[in-house]
N, C-alpha and C positions, 0 to 999 in steps of 0.2 A: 158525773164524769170527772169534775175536778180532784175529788176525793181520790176517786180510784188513780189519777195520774199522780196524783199527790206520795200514794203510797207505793204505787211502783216503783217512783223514781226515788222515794228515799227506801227502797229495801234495796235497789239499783247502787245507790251510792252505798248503804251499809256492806254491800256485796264484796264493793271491786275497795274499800277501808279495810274489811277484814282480810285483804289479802298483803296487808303494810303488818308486819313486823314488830311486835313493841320490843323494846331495849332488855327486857328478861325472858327474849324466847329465847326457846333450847330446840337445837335439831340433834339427833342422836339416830344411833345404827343400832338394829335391834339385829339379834344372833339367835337365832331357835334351834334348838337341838333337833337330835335327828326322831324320825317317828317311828310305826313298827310296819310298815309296807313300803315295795319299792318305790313308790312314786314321790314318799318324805322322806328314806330314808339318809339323804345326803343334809338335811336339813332347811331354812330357810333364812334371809334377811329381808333387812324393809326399814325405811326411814320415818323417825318418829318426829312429828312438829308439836311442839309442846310450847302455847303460848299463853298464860291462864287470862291476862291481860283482855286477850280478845275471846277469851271461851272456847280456844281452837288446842285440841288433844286430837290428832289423826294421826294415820299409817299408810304409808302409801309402798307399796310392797311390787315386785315386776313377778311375772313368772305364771297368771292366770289364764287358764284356756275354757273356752265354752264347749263341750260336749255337744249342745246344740247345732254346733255352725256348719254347715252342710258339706258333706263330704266329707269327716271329722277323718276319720280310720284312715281313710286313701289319703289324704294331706298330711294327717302322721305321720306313717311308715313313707310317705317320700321327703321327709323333710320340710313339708310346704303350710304347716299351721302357722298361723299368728296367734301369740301369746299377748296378754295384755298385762299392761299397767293397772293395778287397785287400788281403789280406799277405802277406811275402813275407819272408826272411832277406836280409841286404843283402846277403850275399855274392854271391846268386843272384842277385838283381836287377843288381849290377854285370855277373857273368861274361855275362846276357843284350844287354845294353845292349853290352858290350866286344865280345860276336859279332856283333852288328849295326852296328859301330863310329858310336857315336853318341856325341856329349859328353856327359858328368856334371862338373856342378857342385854344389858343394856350399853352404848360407849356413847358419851355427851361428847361432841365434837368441839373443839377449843377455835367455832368461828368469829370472824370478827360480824356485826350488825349486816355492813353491805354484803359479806360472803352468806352469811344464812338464809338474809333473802333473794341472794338470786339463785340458789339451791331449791330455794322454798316457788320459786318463780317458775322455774325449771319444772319442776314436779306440777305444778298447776298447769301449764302450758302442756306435758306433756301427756297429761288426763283428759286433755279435752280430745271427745270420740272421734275426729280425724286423724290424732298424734299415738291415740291410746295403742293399737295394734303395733307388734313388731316383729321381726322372723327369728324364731328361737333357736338356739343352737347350744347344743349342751354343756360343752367346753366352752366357746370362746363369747358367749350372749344368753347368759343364764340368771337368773332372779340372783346372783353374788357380785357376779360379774359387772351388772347393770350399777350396783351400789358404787363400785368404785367408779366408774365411766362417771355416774353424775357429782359424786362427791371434787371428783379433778376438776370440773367444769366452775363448780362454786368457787376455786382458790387457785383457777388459771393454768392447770395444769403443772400446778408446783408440789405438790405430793411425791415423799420420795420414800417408797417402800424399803425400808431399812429389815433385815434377814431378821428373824425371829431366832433365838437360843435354840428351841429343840429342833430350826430347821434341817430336812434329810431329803438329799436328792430323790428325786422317786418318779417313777413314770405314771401318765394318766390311770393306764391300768389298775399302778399298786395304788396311786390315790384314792380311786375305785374303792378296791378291796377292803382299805380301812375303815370303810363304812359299810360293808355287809359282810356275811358268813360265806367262805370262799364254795359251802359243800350247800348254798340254799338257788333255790330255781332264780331268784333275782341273779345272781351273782352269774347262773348256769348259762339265763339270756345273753347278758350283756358279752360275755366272754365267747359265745355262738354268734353274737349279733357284730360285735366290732371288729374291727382290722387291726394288723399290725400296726396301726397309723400311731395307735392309743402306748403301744409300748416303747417308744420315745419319750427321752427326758424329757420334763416341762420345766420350764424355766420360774425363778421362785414368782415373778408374778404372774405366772399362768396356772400356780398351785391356787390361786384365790376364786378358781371357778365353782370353790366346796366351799359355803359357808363358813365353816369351824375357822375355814382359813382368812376367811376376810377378818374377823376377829383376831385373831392373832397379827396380821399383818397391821390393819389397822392400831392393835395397839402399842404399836414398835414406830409409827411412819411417823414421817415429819414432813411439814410444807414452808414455802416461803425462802426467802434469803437469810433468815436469821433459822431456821430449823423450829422454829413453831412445833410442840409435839400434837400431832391431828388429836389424840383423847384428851379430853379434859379431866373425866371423871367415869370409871368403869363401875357396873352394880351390873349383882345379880337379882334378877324383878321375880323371877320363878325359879325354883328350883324342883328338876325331877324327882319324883317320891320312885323308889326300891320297884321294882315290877319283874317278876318274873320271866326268864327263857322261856320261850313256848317251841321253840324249834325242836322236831322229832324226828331222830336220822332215820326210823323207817320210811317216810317219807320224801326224803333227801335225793338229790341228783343221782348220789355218790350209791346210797342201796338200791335204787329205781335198775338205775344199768349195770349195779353188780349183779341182779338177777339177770339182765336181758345177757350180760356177758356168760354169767354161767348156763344160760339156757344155751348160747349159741356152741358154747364148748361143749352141752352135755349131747348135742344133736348132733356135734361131729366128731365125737370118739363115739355114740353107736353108729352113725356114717361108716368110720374107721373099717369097726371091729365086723360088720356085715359087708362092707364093699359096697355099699349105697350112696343115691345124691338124693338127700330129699331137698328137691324143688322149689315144695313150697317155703320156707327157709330163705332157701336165695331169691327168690322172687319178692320178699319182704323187706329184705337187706339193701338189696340194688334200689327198690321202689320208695323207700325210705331218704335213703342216703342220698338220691336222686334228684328227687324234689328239695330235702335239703338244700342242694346245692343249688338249686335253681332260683329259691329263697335269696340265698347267699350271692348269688350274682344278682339278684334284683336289687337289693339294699345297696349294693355297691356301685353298680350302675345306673340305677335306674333311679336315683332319690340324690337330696341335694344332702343326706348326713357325710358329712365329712369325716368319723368317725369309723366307717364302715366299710372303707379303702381297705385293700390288701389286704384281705384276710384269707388268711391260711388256713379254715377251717375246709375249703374244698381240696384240701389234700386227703380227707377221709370222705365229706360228702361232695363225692365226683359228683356234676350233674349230667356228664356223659354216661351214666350209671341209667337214667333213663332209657336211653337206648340200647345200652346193652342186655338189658333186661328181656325183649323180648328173644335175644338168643335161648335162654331157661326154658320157653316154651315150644322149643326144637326137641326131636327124638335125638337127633347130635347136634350137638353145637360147630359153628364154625373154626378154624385154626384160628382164626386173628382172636377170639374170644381168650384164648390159654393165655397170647402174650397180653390182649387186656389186664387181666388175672395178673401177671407177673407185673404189669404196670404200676396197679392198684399197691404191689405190695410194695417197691417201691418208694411210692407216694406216701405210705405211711411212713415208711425212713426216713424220706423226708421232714415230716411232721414233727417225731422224735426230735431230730437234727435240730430245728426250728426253734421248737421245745429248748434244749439242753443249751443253746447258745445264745439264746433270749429275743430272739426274731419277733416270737408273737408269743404271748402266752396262752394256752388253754386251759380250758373249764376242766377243773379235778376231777369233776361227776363222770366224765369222759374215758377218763382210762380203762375203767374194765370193758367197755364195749370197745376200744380200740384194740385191745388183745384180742377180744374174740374174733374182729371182724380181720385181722392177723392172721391171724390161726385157723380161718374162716378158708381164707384166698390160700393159702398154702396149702391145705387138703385139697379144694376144686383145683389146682393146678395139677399136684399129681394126681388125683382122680380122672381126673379128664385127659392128662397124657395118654392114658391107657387105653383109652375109647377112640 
């Protein structure tokens, strides 16, 4: 019994030792390039504690979620998962990143002893499984975002982000797009899923919710009364190897619904040329675009993403298009149906409008089904005058 307390309380004491600081630790901000799916492809950061002194090489990194955690999908899409804090030995964390071949860069932070470990203090405290869980948010509490929030806290909130040379005003949106292909189904999502909220300027430290940009800022910023520069010493630990485009525009947004567009034009110029409504057609359009929209009031309404405001995408998927729909299964339709119809049309002007002035911007994939579904409602208006 003595033995065993013996040993407890000195792996007890080695425990709460290893968490003291020797005088040539290093904390550093690690920058991982972007990956090849939506879910990396913004990139990632994570703080490095490099103490060899004590045997301690870790990473502790924000931005993890378990798939496990019940109700995973419904807490998603409304906003409501916790993401957690990680850690991880660097070694692994490299050989991952190295299999994935993705950049590592490194920035050695220019702290003083007491700043690194109450950084280093900070990140132990916040690991522990009561602290570990936090509510994610894309923009403003992101695995980038979290890097500078804990980095101010170590140096008092004296950090003073100094404008980077290639800075360029840019809205959430364009920040977006710099990191995917404007014509790939990621890109298709987000720009269906967000609001106009996102096409507002961000101000330059709200550019640092995208990795590439904590790097950049960080290596410009200065802390303290005398302007301390935050990097000591910047390396790159990995470097991407060559990889090929796999992107294939048959696939694409942009050829997806230049067929659905030219299908719908080629159903209504034989509409036209016969004097015909076929049915089935609009009953697809309305049923589609419908639900859509009913999508699009959910995420807006009904979910805590703050992203997801004002979007102008239900200026084409009306989700009053739901009910309009069961008019199509009428031998005649009702009058108020034609000024629907001229509603709708409209609403796409508006869109346009929207579009050209910079209101909101939308998904490129989009336009050729926006002509059709144009030129769609302009035929059922005069067709249906006639009846």
């Amino acid at each position: 019994m003595k033995t065993s307390l013996l040993l407890f309380f000195s792996f007890l004491f080695l425990s709460v030792q290893a968490q003291h600081l020797s005088e040539s630790a290093e904390i550093s901000v690690l920058t991982v390039g972007p990956g090849t799916h939506l879910n990396d492809a913004f990139g990632h950061n994570a703080f490095r504690i490099k103490d060899f002194n004590n045997k301690l090489d870790v990473v502790y990194g924000y931005g993890e979620f378990d798939f496990e955690a019940p109700n995973f999908y419904l807490k998603f899409a409304q906003g409501k998962l916790n993401y957690k804090i990680g850690k991880t030995s660097f070694d692994r964390f490299y050989r991952v990143y190295e299999y994935y071949n993705r950049t590592i860069k490194e920035q050695v932070l220019n702290l003083s002893q007491d700043q690194k470990q109450r950084l280093y203090d900070f990140l132990i405290h916040n690991y522990k499984p009561e602290n570990r869980a936090y509510l994610y948010e894309f923009f403003f509490d992101n695995c980038a975002t979290k890097i500078k929030d804990v980095a101010q806290i170590a140096v008092n909130n004296s950090i003073k982000f100094n404008i980077p040379e290639d800075y360029m005003e840019a809205s959430f949106r364009t920040l977006i797009h710099e990191n995917l292909n404007r014509n790939s189904w990621g890109s298709f999502g987000i720009d269906l899923a967000l609001g106009s909220v996102i096409d507002r300027k961000a101000t330059p430290e709200q550019h640092m919710f995208l990795p590439k940009n904590i790097y950049k800022f960080f290596e410009n910023a200065t802390f303290g009364s005398d302007e301390t520069p935050l990097v000591k010493e910047s390396l790159l630990v990995y470097e991407q190897k060559p990889r090929e485009n796999s992107s294939n525009f048959l696939t694409s947004p942009l050829f997806v619904f230049g067929i659905i567009g030219l299908f719908i034009l080629f159903i209504t110029y034989k509409d036209y040329k016969s004097q015909k409504h076929t049915k089935s057609l609009d009953i697809i359009i309305f049923s589609i675009t419908g639900i859509t929209g009913i999508v699009i009031l959910l995420l807006w309404f009904a979910t805590d993403h703050t992203g997801t405001h004002q979007n102008y995408n239900l200026l084409w998927a009306n989700a009053l298009n739901l009910i309009a729909v069961f008019q199509l299964f009428k031998k005649e339709v009702s009058s108020w149906f034609v000024k629907y119809l001229k509603l709708l049309v409209i609403l796409l002007c508006l869109l346009t409008l929207h579009w050209i002035i910079g209101v909101q911007v939308f998904a490129i994939g989009l336009v050729p089904l926006l002509i059709g579904l144009f030129v769609r409602y302009l035929y059922l208006i005069g067709f249906l005058k006639k009846y």
